[in-house]
Structure formats: C-alpha cells, structure tokens
C-alpha positions in Angstrom: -15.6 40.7 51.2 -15.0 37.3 49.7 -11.8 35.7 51.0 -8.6 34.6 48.6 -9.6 30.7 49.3 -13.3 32.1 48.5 -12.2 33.6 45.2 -10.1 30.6 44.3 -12.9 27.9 45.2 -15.1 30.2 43.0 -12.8 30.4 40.3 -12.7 26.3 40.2 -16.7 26.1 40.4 -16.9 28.5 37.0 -14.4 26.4 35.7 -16.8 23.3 36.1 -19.7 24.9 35.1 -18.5 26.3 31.5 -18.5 22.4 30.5 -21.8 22.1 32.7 -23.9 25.2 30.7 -22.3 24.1 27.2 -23.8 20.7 27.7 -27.3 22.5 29.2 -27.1 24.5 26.1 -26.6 21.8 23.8 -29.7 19.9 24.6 -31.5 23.6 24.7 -30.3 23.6 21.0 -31.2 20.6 19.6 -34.7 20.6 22.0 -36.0 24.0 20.5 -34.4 22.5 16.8 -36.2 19.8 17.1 -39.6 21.3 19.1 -40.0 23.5 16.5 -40.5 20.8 13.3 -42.9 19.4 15.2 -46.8 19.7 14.2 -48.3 20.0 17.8 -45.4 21.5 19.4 -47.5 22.4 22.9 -47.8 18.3 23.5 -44.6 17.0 22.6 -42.6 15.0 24.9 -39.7 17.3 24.6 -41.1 20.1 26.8 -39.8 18.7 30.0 -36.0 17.8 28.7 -36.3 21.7 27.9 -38.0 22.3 30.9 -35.3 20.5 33.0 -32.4 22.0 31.1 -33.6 25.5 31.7 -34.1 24.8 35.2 -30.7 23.0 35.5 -28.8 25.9 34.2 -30.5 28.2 36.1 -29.3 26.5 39.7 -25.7 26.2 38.0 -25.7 29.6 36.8 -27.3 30.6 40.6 -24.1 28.2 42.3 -20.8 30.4 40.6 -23.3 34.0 41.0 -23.9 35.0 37.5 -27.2 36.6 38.4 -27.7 37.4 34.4 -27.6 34.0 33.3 -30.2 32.9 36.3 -32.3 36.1 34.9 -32.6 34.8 31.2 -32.8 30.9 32.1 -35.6 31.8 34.8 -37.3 33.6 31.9 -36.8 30.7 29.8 -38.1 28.5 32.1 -41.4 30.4 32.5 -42.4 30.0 28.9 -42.2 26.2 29.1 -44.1 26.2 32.1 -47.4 28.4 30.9 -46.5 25.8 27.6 -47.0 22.7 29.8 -50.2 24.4 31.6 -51.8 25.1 28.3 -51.9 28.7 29.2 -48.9 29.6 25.7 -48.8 28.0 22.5 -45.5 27.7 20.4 -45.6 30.0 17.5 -42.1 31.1 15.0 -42.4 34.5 17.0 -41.7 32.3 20.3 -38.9 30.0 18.6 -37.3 33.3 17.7 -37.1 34.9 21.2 -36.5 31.6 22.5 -33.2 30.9 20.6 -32.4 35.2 20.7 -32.3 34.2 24.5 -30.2 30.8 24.1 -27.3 33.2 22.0 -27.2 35.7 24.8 -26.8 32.6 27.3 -24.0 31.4 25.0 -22.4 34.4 24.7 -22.4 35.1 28.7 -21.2 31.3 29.7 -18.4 32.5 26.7 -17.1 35.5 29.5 -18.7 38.1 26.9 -20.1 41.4 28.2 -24.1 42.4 28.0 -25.3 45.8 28.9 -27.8 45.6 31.8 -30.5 46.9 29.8 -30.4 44.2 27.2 -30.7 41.6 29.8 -33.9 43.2 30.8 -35.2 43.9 27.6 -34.8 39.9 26.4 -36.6 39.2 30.0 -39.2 41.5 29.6 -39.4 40.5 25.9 -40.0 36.7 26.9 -42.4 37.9 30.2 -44.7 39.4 27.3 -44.9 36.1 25.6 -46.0 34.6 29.1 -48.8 36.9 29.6 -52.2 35.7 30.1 -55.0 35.4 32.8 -54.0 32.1 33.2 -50.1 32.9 33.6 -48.1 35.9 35.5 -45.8 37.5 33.5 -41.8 36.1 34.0 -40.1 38.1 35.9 -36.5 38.5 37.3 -35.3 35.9 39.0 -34.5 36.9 42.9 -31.3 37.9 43.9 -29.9 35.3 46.0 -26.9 35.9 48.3 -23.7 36.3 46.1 -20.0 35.4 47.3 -19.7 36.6 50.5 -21.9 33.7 51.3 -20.3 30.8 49.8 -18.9 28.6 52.5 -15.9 26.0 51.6 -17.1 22.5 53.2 -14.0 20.8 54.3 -12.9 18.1 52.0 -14.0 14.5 53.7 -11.3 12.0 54.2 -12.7 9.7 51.8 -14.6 10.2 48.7 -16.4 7.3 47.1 -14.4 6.8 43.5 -16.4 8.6 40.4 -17.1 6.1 37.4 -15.9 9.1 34.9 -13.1 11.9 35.6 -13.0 15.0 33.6 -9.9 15.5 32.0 -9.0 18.4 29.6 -8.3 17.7 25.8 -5.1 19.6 26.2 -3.8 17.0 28.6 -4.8 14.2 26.3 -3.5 15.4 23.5 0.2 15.8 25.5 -0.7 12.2 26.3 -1.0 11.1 22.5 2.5 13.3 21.9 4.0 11.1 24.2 3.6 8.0 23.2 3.7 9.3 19.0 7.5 10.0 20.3 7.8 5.9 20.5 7.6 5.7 17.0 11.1 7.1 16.4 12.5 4.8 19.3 10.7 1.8 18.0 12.1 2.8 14.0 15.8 3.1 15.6 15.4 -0.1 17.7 14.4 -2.0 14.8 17.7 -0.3 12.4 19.7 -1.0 15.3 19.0 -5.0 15.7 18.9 -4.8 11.9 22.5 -3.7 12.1 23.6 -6.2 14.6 22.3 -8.9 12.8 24.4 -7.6 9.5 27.3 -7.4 11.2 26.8 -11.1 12.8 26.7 -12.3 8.8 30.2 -10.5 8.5 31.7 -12.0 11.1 30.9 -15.3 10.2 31.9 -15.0 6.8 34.8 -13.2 8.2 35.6 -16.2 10.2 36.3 -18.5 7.2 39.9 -17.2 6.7 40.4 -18.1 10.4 42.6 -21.7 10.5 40.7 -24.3 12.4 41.6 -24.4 15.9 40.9 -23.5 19.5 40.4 -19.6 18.5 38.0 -20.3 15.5 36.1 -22.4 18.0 36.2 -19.6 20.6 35.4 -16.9 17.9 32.3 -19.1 16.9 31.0 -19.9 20.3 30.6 -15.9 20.8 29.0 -16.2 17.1 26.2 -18.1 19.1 26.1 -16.4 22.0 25.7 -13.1 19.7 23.0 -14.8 17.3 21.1 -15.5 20.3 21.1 -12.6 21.7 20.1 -10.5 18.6 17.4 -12.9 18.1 16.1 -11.9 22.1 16.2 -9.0 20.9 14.2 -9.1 18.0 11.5 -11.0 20.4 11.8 -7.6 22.6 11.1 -5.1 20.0 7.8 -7.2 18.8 7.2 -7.0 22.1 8.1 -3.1 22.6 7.0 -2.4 18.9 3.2 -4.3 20.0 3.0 -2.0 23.4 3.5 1.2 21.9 1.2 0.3 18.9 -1.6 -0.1 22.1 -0.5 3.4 23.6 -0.7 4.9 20.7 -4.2 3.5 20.2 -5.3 3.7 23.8 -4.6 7.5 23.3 -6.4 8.1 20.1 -9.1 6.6 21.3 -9.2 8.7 24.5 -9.4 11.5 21.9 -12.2 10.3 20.0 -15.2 12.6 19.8 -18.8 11.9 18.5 -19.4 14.0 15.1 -22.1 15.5 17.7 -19.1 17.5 19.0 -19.5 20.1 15.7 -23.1 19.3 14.3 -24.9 20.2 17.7 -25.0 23.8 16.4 -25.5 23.1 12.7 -29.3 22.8 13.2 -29.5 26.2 14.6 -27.3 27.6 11.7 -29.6 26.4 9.3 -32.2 28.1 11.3 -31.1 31.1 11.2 -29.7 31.3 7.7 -33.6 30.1 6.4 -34.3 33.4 8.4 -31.2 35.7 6.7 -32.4 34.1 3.2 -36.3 34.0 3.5 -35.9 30.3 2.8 -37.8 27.6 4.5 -35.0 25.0 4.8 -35.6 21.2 6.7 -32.1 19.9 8.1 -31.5 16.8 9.4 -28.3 14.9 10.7 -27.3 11.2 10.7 -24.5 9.5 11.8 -24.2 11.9 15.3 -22.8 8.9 17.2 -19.5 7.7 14.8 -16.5 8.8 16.1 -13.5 10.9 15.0 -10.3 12.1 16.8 -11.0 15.1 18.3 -8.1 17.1 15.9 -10.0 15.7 12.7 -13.2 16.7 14.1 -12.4 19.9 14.8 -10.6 20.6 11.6 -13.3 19.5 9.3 -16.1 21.4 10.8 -15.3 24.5 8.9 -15.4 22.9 5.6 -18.8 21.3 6.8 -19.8 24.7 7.4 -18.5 26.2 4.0 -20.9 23.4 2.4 -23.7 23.7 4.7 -24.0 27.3 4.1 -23.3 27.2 0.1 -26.3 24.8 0.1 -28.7 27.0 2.0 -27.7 29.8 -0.1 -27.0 28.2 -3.4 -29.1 25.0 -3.4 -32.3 25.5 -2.1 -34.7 27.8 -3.7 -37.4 30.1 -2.4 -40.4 28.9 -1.5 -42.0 30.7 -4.3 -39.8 29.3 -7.1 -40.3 25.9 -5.7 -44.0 25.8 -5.7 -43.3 26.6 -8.9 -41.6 23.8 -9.9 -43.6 21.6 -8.5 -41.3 21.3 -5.3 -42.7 21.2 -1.3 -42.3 24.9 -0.3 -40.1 23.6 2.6 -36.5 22.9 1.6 -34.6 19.7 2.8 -30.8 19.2 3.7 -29.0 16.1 5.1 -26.2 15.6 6.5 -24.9 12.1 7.2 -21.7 10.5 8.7 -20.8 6.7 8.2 -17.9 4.2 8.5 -16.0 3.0 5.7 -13.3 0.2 5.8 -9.5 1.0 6.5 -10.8 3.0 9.2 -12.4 6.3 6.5 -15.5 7.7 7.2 -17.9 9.5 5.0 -19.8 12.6 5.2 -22.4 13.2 2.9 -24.0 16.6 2.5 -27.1 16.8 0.3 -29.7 19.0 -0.5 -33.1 18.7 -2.9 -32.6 22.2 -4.6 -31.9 23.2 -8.0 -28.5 21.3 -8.5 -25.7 22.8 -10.4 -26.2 24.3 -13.6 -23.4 22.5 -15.6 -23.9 25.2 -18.7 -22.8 27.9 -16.1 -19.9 26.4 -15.4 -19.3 25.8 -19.4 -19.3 29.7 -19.8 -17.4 30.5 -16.8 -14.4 28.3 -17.6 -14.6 29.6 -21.5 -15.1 33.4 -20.1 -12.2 32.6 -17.9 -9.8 31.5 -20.5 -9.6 28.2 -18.9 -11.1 26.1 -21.6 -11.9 26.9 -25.5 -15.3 26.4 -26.6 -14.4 23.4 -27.8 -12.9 21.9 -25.2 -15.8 23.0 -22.6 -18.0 21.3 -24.7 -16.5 18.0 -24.9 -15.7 18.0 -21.2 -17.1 15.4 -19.3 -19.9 16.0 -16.5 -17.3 15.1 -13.7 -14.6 17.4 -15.3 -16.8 20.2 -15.5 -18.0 19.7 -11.6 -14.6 19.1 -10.4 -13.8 22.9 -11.5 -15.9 23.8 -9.2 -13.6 23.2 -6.5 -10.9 25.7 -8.0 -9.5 29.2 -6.5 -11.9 31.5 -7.6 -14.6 29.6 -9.2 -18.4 31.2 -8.8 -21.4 31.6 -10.8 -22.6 34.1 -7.9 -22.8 37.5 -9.7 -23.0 39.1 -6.1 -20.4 38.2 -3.2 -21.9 38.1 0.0 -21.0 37.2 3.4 -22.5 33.9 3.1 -21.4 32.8 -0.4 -20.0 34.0 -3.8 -16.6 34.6 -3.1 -15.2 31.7 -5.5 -13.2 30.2 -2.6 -15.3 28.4 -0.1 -15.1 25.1 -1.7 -11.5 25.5 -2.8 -10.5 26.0 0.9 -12.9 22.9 1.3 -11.2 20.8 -1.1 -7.4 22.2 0.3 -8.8 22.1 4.2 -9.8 17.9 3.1 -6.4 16.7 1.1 -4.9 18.3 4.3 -6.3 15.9 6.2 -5.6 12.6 3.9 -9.1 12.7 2.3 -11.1 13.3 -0.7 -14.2 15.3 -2.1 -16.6 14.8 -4.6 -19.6 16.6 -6.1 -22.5 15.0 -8.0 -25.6 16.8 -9.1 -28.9 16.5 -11.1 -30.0 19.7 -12.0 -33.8 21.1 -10.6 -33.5 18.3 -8.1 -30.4 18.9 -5.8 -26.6 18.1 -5.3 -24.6 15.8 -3.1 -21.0 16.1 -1.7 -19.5 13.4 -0.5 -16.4 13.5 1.5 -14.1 11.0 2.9 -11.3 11.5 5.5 -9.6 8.8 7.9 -10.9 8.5 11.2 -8.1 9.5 13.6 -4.2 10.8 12.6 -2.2 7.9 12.1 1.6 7.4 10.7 2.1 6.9 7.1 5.1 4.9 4.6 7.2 7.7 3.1 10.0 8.1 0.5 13.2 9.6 1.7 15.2 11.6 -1.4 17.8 13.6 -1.4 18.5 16.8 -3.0 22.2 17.1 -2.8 22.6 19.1 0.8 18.6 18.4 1.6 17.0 15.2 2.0 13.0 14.8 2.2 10.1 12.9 2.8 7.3 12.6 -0.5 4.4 10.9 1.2 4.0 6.8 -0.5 1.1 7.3 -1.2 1.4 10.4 -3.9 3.9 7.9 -5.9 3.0 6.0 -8.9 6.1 4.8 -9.4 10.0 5.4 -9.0 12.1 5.4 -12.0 15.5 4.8 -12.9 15.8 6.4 -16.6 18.7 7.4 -18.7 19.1 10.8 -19.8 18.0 9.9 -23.5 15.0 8.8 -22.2 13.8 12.6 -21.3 12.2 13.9 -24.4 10.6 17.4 -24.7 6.8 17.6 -25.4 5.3 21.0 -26.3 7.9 23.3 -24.6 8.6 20.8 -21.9 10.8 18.2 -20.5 8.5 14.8 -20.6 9.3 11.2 -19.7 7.0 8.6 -21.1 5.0 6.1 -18.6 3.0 3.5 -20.1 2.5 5.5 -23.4 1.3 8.4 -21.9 4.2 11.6 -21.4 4.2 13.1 -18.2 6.1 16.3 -17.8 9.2 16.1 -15.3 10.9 19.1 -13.2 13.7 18.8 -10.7 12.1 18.7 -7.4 14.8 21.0 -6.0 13.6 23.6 -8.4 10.3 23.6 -7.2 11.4 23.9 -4.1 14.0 27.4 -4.4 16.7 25.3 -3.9 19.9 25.9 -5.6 20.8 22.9 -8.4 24.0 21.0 -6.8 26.3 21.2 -9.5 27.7 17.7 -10.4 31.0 16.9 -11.9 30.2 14.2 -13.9 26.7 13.4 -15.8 24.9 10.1 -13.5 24.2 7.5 -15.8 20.4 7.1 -14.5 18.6 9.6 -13.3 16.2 8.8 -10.4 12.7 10.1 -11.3 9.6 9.7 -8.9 6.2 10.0 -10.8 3.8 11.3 -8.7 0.2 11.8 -8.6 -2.3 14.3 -7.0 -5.9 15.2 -7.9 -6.1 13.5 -10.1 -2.6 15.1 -12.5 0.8 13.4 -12.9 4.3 14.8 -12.5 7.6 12.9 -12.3 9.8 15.0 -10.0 13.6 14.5 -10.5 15.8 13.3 -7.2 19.5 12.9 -7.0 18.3 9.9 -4.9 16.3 7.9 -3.3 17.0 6.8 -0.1 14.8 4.5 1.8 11.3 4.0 2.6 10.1 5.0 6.0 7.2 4.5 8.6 6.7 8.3 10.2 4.0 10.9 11.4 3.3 14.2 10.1 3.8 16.9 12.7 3.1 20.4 12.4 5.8 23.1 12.0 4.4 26.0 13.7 3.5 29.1 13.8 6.3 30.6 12.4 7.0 28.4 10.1 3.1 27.3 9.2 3.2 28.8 5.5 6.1 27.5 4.7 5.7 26.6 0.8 5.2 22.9 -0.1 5.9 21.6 3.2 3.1 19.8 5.1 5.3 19.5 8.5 8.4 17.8 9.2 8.9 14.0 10.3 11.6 12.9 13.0 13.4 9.5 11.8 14.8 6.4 13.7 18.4 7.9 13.2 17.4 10.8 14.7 17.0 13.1 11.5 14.5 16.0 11.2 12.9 15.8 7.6 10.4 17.8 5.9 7.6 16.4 4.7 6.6 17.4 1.1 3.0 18.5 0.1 2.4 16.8 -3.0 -0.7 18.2 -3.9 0.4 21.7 -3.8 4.1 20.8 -5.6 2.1 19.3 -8.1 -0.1 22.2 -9.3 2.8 24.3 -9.3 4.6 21.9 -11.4 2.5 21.7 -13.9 1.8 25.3 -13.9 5.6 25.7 -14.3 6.0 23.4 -17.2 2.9 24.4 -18.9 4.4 28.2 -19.2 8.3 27.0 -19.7 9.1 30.0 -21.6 8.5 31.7 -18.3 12.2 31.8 -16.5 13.5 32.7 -20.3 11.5 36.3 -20.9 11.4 37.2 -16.9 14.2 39.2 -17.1 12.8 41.6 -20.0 9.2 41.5 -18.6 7.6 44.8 -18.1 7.0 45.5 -13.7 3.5 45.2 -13.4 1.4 48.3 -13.4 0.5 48.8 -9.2 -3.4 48.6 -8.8 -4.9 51.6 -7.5 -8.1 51.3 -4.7 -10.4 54.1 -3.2 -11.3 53.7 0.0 -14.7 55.3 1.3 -15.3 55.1 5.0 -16.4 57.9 7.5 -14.7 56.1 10.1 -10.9 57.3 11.0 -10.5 53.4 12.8 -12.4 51.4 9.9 -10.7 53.5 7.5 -7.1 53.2 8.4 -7.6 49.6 9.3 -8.6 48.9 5.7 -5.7 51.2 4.2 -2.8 49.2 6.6 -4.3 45.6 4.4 -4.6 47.0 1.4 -1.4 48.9 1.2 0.2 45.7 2.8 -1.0 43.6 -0.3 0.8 46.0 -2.4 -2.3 48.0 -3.6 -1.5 52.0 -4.2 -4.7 53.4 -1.5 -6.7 56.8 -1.5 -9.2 57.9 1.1 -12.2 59.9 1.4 -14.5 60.2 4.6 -18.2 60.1 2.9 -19.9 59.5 -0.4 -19.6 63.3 -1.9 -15.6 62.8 -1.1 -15.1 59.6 -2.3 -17.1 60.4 -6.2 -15.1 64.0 -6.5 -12.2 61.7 -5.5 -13.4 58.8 -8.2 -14.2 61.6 -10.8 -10.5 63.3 -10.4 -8.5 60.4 -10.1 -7.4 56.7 -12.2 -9.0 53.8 -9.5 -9.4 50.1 -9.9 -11.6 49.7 -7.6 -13.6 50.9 -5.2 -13.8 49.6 -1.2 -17.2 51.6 0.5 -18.8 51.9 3.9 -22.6 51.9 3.4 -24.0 54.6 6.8 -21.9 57.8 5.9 -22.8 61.3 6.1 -23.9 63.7 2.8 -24.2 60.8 0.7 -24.4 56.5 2.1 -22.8 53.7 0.3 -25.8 52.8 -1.6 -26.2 56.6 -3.5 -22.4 56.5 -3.6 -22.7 53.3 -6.1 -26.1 54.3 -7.8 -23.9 57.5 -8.7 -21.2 55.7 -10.1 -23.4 53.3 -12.3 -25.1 56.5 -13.8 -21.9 57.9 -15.4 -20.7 55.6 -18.1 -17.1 56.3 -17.2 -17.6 53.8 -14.1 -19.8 51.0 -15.4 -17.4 48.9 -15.0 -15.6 49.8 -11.8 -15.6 46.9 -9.5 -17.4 48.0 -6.4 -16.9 46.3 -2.8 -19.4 47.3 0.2 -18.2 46.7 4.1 -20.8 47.5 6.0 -22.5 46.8 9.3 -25.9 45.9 7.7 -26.4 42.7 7.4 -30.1 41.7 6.8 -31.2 40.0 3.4 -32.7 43.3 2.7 -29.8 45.3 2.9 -27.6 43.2 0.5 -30.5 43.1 -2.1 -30.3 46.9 -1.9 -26.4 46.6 -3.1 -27.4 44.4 -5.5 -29.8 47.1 -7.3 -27.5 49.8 -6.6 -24.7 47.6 -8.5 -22.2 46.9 -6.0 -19.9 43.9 -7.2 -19.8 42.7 -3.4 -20.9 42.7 -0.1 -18.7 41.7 3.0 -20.5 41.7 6.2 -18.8 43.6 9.3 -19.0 41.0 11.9 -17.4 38.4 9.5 -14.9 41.5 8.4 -11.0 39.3 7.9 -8.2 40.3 6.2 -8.6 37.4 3.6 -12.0 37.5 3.1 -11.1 41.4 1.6 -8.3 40.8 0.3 -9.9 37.4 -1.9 -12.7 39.5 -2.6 -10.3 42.1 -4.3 -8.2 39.7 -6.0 -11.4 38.4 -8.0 -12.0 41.5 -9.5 -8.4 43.1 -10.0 
C-alpha cells in the first residue's frame, strides 16, 4: 500500500504533468493538422516531432501511473514508427483514428472517465492500421510497477537555480490586483497634495490682512517651509505615481499570452467540422506569436469560435457547388492576428466562400418589420451588413447546433464592446467575407465622467461622450413624440439617465436654470442622457461585480475612487439601445396601464425520458411558458391534436413513433403547417439534421451542446 507522503508526492507529480501532456498534446495537434495538408505525408520532417511527442507523453503518463494514457500514446507511437519504416502510409482513415485517439488522450489528462473496453477497442483499432509483414501489430503497452514502487529521493541541499519557474495564472492575476489597488492610492495622493497646495494659496492671501511685523514674518516663513514641502511632495508622487505605472506593467506583462494559447485547437475544429459538414475546408493561422493578456485572450476565444464555425458552416460551400462555380473543391479560411498602434490588435477572420447575400438581408429586415421596402432599398451596403450583428438576425431557415440561431454574432458583437473593441463585416458575394475585429491588447484604466443622480453618483465611460452640455430648458424641443436637443443641426433624443436606470426622479424645489446634458455615442447612435450634475473627470479601472450581482442592468462593474468612493460604472452601449428604444415608443409609459396581460405561450414537450423531460419542463416553465408533456410520438400528436400549443419541443429515439414521424405527422395535417417545431436529440451527424430538415422541423439543438439559453433563444425566435 502507497504511503500518505507517497500519495502526496504522487498528487504533486500529476499536478506537473497536466501542464506537461497539454503541451505534448498541443504539438500532437498542430503536428497531425499540419501532417495531414501535406502531399507526401510518409516523408515529411514532421514525423519525428510526432514521434517524440508520443513517446514523451507516454514516459510522463508511465511516471504519475495512468496505465490508459501509456496504452493509447504507445499505440500512437507504433503508427509513426511502421510510418518512418515505410511499412504504413498516411491515409484520411489514419488521420481520423489518429486524432479519435488524441480526444480520448485529452479527455483522460482532463480527469474524465473511459470504460476499459473503449481503451482497447481505440488500441486495437490503431494495432489494425499497423498490421503488415513488415510491422507487428501495436499492442498494450506493459504494465510497469504502479505506486507502491515509487520511491521519494530525499531533496539535495542545493539545487542548481532553474532559468524559468512555473507559476499559476491564478497567482499572477492576485499579483496584477495588487498593484491595480495603487491606482486609488496614487488618485488620493495626488487630490491630497492638490489640496495642500489650495490651501497654501489661502493662506497667503489670507496673510494680507495680517499688519506687518514679527508674526506676519513668522506666518510667512512657515508659508515657505509649507511650499517646500508640498512641492517634495509633488516630486514623491511622480516618483510613486512612475513605480506603480511599472508594477502595473511588469504584471500585465507577466500575464501576456501568445494568441497560440486559444488557436492551438482551432485547426482541429475546423477539421472536424469539414467532417460534420461534408466540406473540404483549408485553415490557416497568422499572427500565433502577438501577445494579449491572458483575461482578453481568454475572453475573446469564444467569439473567435462563434465566427470560425459560422464560416465553416455559412461561408464555404460544398465541394460540389464550388466546382461549380468555378472554385478549388477545397475551401480556404484564415485567421490572422496583428498589432495596431495605441496598443489594439486585430484579428481578421476570412473565408473564400459565397459571401453574404445582401438581398437576404433586404427581405429579412422588411419581413421583420425593421425596415420598409423603401427604406431597405436605399440602405447602404454597410447598414445592411451591420444588421447582421443584431439579436435574432439569420437567413438560416434551419437552426442547428453549429449555426442558425440568429445570436452567435450578436453575442460576438456584445462579448467585443465588452472588451473595449469593435467589429466589422465586409463581403463580396460568390467570393467570401472578412470580419475584422479590433480589441486592446491588455486591460488598462480608462478617463471617466463622474454625474450625479441626486442620491446616486456614477461613472459614464469618456470615451462614449460626444460632448457635455449645459442647456436651458427652452432649449429641449420635442421631435416626433420625443424630447430632442439639437447638436450641430442634427436633434438627438434626450432621456433622464436616472430613468433609464429605475431610479426614482429626485424631486427638485426649484426649476435649475441649466440643465446638464451628456451626449453620448455608441454603435454608432446618439443619445444625450440628462444628469443633475457633473462632477469631475476621473482616471479608474473597470472591475467586475460578481456573481451575484453580474446581470445587473447597465452596469459594466463598479470603479473605486481616490476619496475612497465605490461607483458604478455605466454601460453605454447597452443604456443606449434602450434609450432609443424608449424614446422611439414614448407613448409606451402613457397606455401601459390599460394594456391587455399578454396571452401566456403554451409548449408541448415530447420526450420518453422522465430526467430529459422534467429537466426541459423546470426551463420552460421558469421562462414563463404554460408546459404539457407526453412520453413518445403517438402521446405527444393525440396531445397536439386535443390541445391549443405554440410550439412544439421533441426528442427524436422514442418508442411507437420517433421524433422524425412525430413531425412528418404534423406537416401532413394542415392544422400544424405552421407549428414551430424544435428537435433535442442525441444525434448529431450531418445526416441526421438533414433528416429534420425533410421532416420539417424548424430546429435542431444537439444534446451534448444542450444549455438553457441555447433553448430558450431558440424558442424565443419562433414565439
């Protein structure tokens, strides 16, 4: 039996090799990626890195005892040596075993659990490739001894000093909190000497009613002494305010990340979504060396992904609708990261399919309601592609799990103001689109406005402000429904800020002479938001509020001031849309009260399991939606044919009758032609979702990428 220092000393060595294997599996990654788009695979130069990462993994994994892990890499490793013996060639049937074996690796090193038997079969299934007369079949790899032979080496007195330490993100990042904390010391040192030095003007104006004589000279010696003395300190805090400005840089830096970090796996996604699709898709990726904080880095790589996938599935045609355009069979996306001044950087995602069809979007924002006829058709080209990035856009007429919801590239847009940047699409139709995004490079502190709201002050970041006006109240006019000030010709609609907000209106009284109005701008839209004041301009940083209070409305995260003061900081591209939403509809707050309640939509839900099927219920009915059940197909269409639905949510693998027969049913009885109709399944191959399609389900949400929002977004689209 393993001892408690064994188990403990074990513990730390699986520690270590976690960031060991992901690094192994990295170069396994990008090796096969890369092997594979080569046209003599069997002699490139990349055989032994993939060679010598298999092998490398295999000893680590062979070190901490995970015997499973040793199995699969020892498999692995076999393949690439009958490859270098010229005994295997390297075929898409290999690449797909080969990469099979890399997830399971991934998903082991990751502490998840793999039946015994599917460890075989993926070793047995690689052992086949391997067979020849030249070259044994792989086999296991031998059991070596486990814990109970691990011996602790005593630690030496000396060690010679490493040239790199490993130290964990989550320490770094308490290091960059740290020294972020100087910023409110350095913004009250600087108020503070500020002060002094206002106070030394008083007293020596204060000092001319004093009568010349001994005390006046006393008085003004101490005058000196204090000038002095503020004007060491002013010295100090360049000096302190100069230090903390290098912490604060030292630690970002110590959190920069290569945009490697998040692209090592895009390659493989691509991969495997050309697979999903029956696309042949080419990806390449530029720009793998710039570096980004870490919390940028990581916070972007979904949106990357959103626009990676919506090209694969969007862009890029089949291979036989290219060929017959003229087009290589073979697909081609890009992604590329560069530096821009004023430390931005810029990704660029593009793609040499059929572009965006700018008619579509035309007749979606006419059938919408969004535009007139007329008005789509004067639109500009920009206009019209810009729409693309709102709530609930699509031109998909089937929702999958990869695209066709209508919100992947508004979260994109949301997920990149978030973060201080900006998104743009441009497209030429039947020959491919290009996003380009730019974000800053690492978090840094921002100038904001401080207002106040009678009882609340706040922060409205500089940067969302045209300009701050000081207007009379015969200077507000009222412009189709709504209260407008006009700014260089053009009226702008304004709204208290505090009404926005839910606050209630601090009731004055007297009527202020000027009102104090700050025009702001976001995406692109103008609003002037009314203020009882403003206070001051400030230098502060963002930080986040919390769980709890993460989803709080309009409210990026709070800022702590030199005075000591918590504010919260005010998201100006959110208060913005609902401002003009507000004082587009101003008739709104007048009619609410006599406003019929809204008629509560009514969902069937189909699902033979009792798990699946309350799970779904519990959302639904936690949205607000009335829910029914049924536990197969014959259930749920004597349910349907009895009953008043809006919408139907199905399992497809039921009993009596599936998913599929459920909705062919439906679509033969003109009574539910138009019944929205939402499949949750399991099945997940291209083949499968082309079924729904011809059986005239409205969408298609995949199992394993089954949350909340994706259902309850779905839903919303069609009800």
């Amino acid at each position: 039996m393993p001892t408690q220092d064994q188990e403990a000393f074990l513990g730390q060595l699986r520690e270590i090799f976690a960031l060991e294997a992901g690094e192994h599996l990295r170069a396994l990654q990008e090796g096969l990626f890369s092997l594979e788009k080569e046209l003599l695979p069997e002699e490139s130069p990349l055989i032994q890195p993939i060679f010598r990462a298999a092998h490398s993994l295999k000893g680590a994994a062979r070190a901490v005892d995970l015997l499973d892990i040793e199995s699969i890499c020892h498999a692995v490793e076999s393949v690439f040596s009958s490859v270098q013996k010229k005994d295997l060639s390297l075929g898409p049937a290999l690449f797909d075993s080969l990469n099979k074996a890399i997830d399971r690796i991934d998903s082991l090193v990751k502490g998840e659990k793999l039946s015994a038997q599917a460890i075989k079969d993926l070793v047995a299934e690689l052992g086949k490739k391997t067979e020849s007369p030249k070259a044994p079949a792989a086999q296991p790899a031998p059991v070596h001894p486990g814990l109970d032979a691990v011996e602790i080496a005593p630690k030496p007195d000396s060690l010679k000093p490493a040239a790199t330490l490993r130290v964990s993100a989550e320490r770094l990042e308490k290091i960059l909190t740290s020294t972020e904390e100087l910023i409110p010391l350095k913004l009250a040192f600087s108020r503070n000497v500020a002060a002094f030095k206002d106070l030394a003007e008083e007293f020596k104006s204060a000092m001319g009613s004093i009568p010349v004589g001994p005390l006046q000279i006393h008085l003004a010696d101490k005058l000196d002494s204090a000038k002095a003395w503020i004007g060491k300190s002013q010295d100090d805090l360049r000096g302190f305010n100069a230090v903390a400005e290098s912490l604060m840089e030292d630690a970002r830096y110590a959190l920069m990340l290569p945009c490697a970090h998040i692209t090592a796996g895009f390659p493989k996604m691509i991969r495997d979504l050309s697979r999903d699709l029956g696309k042949d898709i080419g990806f390449s990726v530029e720009g793998e060396t710039l570096e980004l904080e870490k919390t940028i880095l990581e916070r972007i790589k979904d949106p990357l992904v959103h626009l990676l996938r919506n090209c694969a599935d969007h862009g890029i045609e089949s291979p036989h609708e290219r060929q017959g355009r003229g087009k290589s069979s073979q697909g081609k996306i890009r992604l590329s990261a560069q530096p821009l001044d004023d430390g931005m950087v810029e990704f660029v995602i593009e793609d040499d399919g059929r572009g965006v069809d700018i008619e579509k979007i035309r007749n979606f924002a006419v059938k919408t309601g969004n535009l007139s006829v007329t008005e789509a058709q004067a639109v500009e080209k920009s206009a019209l592609l810009d729409r693309i990035f709102l709530p609930g856009f699509t031109t998909s007429p089937m929702v999958t799990d990869i695209s066709g919801r209508g919100m992947g590239l508004a979260i994109v847009k949301e997920a990149v103001e978030e973060l201080g940047g900006s998104i743009s699409l441009d497209t030429d139709q039947g020959k491919g689109s290009v996003f380009r995004l730019i974000l800053p490079s690492s978090r840094a502190t921002f100038q904001g406005i401080a207002v106040s709201l009678g009882t609340l002050a706040c922060i409205v970041p500089t940067a969302n402000v045209v300009k701050v006006l000081r207007v009379k109240q015969m200077d507000i006019h009222s412009h189709a429904g709504a209260e407008t000030i006009t700014v260089d010709g053009k009226p702008h609609p304004v709204l208290p800020l505090g009404d926005l907000l839910g606050l209630p209106r601090n009731i004055r009284p007297d009527t202020p002479a000027y009102l104090q109005i700050l025009l702001t701008e976001s995406g692109g839209a103008k609003l002037g938001l009314l203020v009882e004041a403003v206070l001051d301009e400030e230098e502060v940083l963002v930080k986040p509020l919390g769980s709890f209070l993460a989803k709080l409305k309009h409210v990026l995260g709070v800022a702590l001031l030199g005075n000591g003061d918590i504010l919260p900081v005010l998201d100006l591209r959110t208060l913005v849309r609902a401002g003009l939403s507000e004082a587009q509809s101003p008739g709104k707050s007048a009619d609410s009260g006599h406003k019929a309640p809204e008629k509560q939509k009514s969902i069937l839900v189909v699902e033979d399991s009792i798990t699946s099927r309350t799970l779904i219920k519990s959302i639904l009915e936690s949205a607000g939606y009335k829910v029914d059940t049924a536990n197969d197909g014959i259930e749920g269409l004597t349910s349907l044919k009895e009953g008043n639905f809006d919408l139907l949510v199905s399992d497809v693998e039921m009993p009596r009758l599936d998913g599929f027969g459920l909705i062919e049913a439906l679509r033969a009885d003109p009574r539910f032609l138009r019944l929205p109709a939402i499949l949750v399944t399991s099945l997940e191959t291209r083949e499968h979702r082309e079924k729904g399609v011809a059986a005239g389900a409205n969408a298609y949400i995949a199992k394993s990428d089954f949350a909340q929002s994706n259902l309850l977004e779905t839903i919303r689209r069609f009800i």
